[in-house]
N, C-alpha and C positions, 0 to 999 in steps of 0.2 A: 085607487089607482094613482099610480106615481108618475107626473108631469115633466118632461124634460125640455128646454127651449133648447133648441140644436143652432147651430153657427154653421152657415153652408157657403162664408165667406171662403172663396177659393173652387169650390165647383164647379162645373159647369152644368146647368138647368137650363130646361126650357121656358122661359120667359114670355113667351106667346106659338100661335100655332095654328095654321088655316088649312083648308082642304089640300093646295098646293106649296104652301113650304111650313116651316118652324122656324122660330129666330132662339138662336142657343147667345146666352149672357148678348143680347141686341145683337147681333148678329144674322140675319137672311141666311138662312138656307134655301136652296129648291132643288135638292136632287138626295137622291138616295144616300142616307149616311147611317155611322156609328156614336153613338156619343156613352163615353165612359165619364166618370165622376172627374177624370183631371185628362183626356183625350177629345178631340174630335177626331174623328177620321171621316173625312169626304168621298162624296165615289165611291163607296165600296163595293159596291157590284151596280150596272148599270140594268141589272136583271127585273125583271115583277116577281109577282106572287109564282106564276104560273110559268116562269122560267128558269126559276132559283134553280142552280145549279148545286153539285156535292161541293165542288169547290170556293162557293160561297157561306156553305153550311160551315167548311172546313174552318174557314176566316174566322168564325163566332166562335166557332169550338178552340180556337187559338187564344181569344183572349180570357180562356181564366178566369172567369165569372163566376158568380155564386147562383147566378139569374139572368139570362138574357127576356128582353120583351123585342120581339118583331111586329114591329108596327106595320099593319097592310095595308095602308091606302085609306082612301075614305069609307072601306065596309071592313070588314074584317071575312077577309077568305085565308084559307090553308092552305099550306104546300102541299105537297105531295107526302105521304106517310112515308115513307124511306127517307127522307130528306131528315126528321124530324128524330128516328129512331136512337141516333148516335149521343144523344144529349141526355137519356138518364145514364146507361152506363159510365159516362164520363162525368157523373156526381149535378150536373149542370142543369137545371130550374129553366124553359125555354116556354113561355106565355105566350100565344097568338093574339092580336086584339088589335083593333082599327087603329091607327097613328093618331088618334087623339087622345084615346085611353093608354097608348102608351107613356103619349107623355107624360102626363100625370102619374102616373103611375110611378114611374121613371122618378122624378122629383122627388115623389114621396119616399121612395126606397134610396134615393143618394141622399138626402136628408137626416136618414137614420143610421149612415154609415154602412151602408149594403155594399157589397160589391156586385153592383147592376151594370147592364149594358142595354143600351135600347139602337135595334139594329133597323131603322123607317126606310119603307117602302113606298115611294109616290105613286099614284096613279098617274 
């Protein structure tokens, strides 16, 4: 197996991460966001799990990912099966998983040059 050290100077990663925020390159967050390899986007939907709208879905299916992870909170619950639909036919990799496994997650896949998004949901 062949070893590569990767350079994530310029990223943005999550650096730390508690049941009610993330801190993106030291940075506090506490509310619902986006974070792309060179974006943050804040607010993006002020919605939860269980109010996610189509046009929040829409927002994710906009940014052109290879892989979105939707971080839900401190458990991992799902949307609504409709919601979720739009995202193989449009080539797009969409992982459910509590907001801590996303971040990490998240990390690991901007690290190795992914085009990831991790869309977090607070409780």
């Amino acid at each position: 197996m062949k070893l590569h050290t990767s350079n994530t100077d310029g990223l943005n990663l999550f650096s730390a991460y508690g049941d009610d925020f993330v801190t993106v390159n030291q940075e506090k967050h506490f509310a619902n966001l986006i974070l792309l390899p060179d974006t943050v986007i804040p607010s993006w939907t002020s919605a939860t799990v269980a109010t996610l709208t189509t046009a929040d879905m829409e927002r994710l299916l906009a940014l052109k990912t290879e892989i979105i992870l939707l971080g839900t909170g401190s458990r991992l619950r799902f949307p609504a099966g409709a919601l979720l639909r739009p995202f193989a036919p449009a080539g797009i990799g969409l992982d459910v998983m509590d907001l801590k496994a996303a971040c990490r997650t998240y990390n690991i896949l901007a690290a190795e040059g992914r085009k990831v998004a991790a869309a977090l949901l607070f409780d």
